[in-house]
ZAKE-147190 format. One line per field, with one value per atom (N, C-alpha, C, O): residue number from 0; residue in one letter; x, y, z; atom name. Coordinates in Angstrom, 2 decimals, m for minus. Layout:
<recs>
i	(NUM ...)
aa	(a ...)
px	(X ...)
py	(Y ...)
pz	(Z ...)
at	(CA ...)
</recs>
This chain:
<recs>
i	(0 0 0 0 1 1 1 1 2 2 2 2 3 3 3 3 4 4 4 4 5 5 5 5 6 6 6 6 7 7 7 7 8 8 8 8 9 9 9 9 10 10 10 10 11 11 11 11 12 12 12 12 13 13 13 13 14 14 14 14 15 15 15 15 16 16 16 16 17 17 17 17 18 18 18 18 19 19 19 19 20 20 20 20 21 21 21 21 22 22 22 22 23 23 23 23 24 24 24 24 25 25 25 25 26 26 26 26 27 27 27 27 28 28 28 28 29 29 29 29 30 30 30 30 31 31 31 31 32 32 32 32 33 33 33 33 34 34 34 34 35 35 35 35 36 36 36 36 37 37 37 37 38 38 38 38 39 39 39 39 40 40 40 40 41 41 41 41 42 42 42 42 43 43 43 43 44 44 44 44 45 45 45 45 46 46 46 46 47 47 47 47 48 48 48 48 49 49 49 49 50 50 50 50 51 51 51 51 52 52 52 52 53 53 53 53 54 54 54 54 55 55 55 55 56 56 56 56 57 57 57 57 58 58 58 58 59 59 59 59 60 60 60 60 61 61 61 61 62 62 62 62 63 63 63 63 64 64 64 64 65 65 65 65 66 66 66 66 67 67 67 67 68 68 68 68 69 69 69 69 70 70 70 70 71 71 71 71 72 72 72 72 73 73 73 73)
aa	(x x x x x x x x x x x x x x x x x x x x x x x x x x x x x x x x x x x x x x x x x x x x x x x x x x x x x x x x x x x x x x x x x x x x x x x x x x x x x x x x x x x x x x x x x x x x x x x x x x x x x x x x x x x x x x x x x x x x x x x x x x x x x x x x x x x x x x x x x x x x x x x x x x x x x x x x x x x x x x x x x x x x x x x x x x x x x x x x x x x x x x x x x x x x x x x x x x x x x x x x x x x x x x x x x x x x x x x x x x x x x x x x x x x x x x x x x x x x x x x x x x x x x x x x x x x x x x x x x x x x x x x x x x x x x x x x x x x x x x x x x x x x x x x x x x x x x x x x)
px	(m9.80 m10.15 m8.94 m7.86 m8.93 m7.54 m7.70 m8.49 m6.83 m6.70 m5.50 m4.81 m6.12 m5.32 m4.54 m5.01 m2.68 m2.09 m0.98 m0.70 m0.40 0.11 1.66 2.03 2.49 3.66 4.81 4.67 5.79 6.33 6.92 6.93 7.36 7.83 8.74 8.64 9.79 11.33 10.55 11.02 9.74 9.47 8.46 8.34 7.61 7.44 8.10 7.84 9.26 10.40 11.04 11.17 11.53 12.04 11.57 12.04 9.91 9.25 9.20 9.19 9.19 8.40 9.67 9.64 10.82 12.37 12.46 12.89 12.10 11.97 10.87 11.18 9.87 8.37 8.77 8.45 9.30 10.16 8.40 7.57 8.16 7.40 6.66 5.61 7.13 6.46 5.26 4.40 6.16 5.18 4.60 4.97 3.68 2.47 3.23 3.78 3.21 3.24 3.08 3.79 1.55 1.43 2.27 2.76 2.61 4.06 4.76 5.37 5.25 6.67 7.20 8.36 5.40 5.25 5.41 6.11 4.50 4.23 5.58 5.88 6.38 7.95 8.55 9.26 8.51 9.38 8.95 9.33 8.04 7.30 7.63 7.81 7.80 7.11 9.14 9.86 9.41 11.08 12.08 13.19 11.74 12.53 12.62 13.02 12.24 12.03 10.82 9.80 10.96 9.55 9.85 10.97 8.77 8.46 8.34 8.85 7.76 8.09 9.32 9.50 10.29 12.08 12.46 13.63 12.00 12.33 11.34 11.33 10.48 9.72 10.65 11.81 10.44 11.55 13.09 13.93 13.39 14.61 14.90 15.91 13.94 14.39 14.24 14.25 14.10 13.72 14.63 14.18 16.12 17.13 17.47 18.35 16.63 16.93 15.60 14.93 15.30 14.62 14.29 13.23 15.37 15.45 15.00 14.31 15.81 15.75 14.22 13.58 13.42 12.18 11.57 11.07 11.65 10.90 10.67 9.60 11.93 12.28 11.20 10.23 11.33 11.11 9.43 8.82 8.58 7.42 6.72 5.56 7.93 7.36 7.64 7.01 8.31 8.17 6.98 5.98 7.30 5.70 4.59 4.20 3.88 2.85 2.94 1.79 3.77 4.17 3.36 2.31 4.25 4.08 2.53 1.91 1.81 0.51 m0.39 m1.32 0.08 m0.97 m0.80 m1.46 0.03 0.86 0.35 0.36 0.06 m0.77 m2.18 m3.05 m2.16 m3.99 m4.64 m3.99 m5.92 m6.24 m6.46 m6.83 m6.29 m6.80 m8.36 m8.70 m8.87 m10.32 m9.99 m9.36 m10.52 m10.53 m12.22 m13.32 m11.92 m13.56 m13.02 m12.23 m13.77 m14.20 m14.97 m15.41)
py	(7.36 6.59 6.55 6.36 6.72 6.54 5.15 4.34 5.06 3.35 4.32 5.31 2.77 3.08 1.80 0.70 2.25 1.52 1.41 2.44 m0.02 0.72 0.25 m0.76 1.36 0.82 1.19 2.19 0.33 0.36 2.04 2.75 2.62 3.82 4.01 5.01 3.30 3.60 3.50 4.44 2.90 3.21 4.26 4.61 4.88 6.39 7.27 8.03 7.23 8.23 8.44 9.54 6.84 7.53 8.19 8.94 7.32 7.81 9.64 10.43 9.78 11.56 12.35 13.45 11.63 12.49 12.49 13.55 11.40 11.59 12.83 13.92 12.42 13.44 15.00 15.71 15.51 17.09 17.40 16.59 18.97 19.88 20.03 20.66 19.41 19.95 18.81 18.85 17.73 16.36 15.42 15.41 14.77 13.85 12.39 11.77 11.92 10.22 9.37 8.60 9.90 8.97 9.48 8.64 10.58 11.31 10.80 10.54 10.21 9.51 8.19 7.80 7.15 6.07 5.73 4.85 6.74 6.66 6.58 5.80 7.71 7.81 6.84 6.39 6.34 4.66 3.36 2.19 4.01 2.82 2.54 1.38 3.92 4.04 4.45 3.45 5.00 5.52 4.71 4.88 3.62 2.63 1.56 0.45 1.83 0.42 m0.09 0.56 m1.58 m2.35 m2.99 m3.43 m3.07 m3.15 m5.03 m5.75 m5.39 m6.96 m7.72 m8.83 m6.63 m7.37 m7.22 m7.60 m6.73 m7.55 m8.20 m7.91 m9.10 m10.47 m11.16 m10.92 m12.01 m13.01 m12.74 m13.62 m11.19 m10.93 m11.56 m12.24 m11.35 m12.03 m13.54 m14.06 m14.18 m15.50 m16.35 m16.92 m16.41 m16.49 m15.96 m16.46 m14.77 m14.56 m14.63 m13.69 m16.24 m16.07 m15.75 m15.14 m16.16 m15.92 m13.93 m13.31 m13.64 m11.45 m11.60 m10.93 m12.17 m11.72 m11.96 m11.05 m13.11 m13.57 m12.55 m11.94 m12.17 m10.53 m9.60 m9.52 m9.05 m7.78 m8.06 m6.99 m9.21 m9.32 m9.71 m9.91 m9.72 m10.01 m8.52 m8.20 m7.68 m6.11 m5.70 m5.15 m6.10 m5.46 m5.22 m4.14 m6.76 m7.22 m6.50 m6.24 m6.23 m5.77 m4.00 m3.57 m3.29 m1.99 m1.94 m1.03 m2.82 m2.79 m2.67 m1.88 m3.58 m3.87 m2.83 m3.03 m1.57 m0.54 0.84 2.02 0.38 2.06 2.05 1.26 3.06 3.51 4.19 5.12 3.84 4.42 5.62 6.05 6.62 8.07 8.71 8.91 8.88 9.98 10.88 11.84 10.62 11.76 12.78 12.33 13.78 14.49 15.36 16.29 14.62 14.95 16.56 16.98)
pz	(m3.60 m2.44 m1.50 m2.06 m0.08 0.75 0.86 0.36 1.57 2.36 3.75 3.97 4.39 5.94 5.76 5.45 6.10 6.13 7.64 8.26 8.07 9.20 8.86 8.26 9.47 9.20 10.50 11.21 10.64 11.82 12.05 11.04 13.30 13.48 12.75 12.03 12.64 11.73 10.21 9.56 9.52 8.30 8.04 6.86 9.02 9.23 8.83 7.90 9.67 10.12 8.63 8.11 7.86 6.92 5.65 4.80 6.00 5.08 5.02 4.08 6.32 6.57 6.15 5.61 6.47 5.94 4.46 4.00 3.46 2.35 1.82 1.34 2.02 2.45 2.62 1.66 3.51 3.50 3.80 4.22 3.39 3.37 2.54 2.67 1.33 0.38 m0.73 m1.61 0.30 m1.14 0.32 1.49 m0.34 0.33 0.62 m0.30 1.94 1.59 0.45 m0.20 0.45 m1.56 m2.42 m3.17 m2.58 m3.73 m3.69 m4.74 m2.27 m2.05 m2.00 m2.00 m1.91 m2.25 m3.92 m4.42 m4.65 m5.95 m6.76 m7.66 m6.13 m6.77 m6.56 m7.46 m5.62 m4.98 m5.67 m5.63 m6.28 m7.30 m8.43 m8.82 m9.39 m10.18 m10.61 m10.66 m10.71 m11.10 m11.32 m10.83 m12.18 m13.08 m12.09 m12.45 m10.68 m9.98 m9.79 m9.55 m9.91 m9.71 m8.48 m8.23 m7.60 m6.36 m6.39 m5.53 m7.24 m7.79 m7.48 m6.97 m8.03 m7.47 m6.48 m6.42 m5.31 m4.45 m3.48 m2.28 m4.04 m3.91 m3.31 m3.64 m2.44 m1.67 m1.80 m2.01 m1.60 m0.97 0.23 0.39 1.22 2.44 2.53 3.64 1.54 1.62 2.58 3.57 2.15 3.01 4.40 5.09 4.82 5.89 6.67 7.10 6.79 7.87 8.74 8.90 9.95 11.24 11.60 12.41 10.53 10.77 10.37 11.18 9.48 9.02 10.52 11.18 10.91 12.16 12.86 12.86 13.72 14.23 14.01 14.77 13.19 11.98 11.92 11.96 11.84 11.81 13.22 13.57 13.84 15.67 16.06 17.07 15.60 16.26 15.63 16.09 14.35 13.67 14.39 14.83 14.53 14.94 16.71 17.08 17.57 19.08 18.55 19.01 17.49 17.19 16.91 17.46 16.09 15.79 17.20 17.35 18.14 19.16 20.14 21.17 20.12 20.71 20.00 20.35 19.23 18.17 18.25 17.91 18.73 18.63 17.37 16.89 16.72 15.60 15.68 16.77 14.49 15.01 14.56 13.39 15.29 14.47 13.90 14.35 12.38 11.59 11.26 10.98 11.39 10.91 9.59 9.38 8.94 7.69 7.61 6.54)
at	(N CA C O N CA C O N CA C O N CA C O N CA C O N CA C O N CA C O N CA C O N CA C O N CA C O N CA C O N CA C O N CA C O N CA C O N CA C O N CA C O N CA C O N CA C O N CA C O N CA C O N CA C O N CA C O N CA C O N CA C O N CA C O N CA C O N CA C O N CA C O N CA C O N CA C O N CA C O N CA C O N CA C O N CA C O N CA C O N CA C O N CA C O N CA C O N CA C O N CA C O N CA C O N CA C O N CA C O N CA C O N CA C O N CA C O N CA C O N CA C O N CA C O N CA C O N CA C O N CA C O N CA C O N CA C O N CA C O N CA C O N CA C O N CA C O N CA C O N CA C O N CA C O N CA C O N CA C O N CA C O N CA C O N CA C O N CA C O N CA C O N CA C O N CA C O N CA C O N CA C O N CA C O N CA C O)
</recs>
């Protein structure tokens, strides 16, 4: 099953530089997952840094309303 997810341009970017030529987004998610790190620890890393989350989820939400969905044909 896919899922549509959206994510800001800079976490694109580094995603697609990890990504190269040869492996899939999901390859590169799955590995980031799954390779002795759990995605669990860092749960309220930013807890302390409020003020930057504020930021960081006000570009978000700017980038969301700024991206257009794409048509895909199957």
């Amino acid at each position: 099953m896919v899922k549509v997810i959206s994510l800001s341009n800079e976490a694109y970017e580094r995603l697609k530089i990890l990504k190269g030529n040869d492996k899939s987004f999901s390859d590169i998610v799955i590995k980031m997952t799954t390779d002795n790190k759990n995605i669990i620890e860092f749960a309220g890393a930013w807890s302390e840094e409020k003020d930057k989350w504020e930021k960081i989820k006000k570009q978000i939400y700017e980038n969301r309303k700024k991206s257009k969905l794409r048509d895909y044909k199957w």
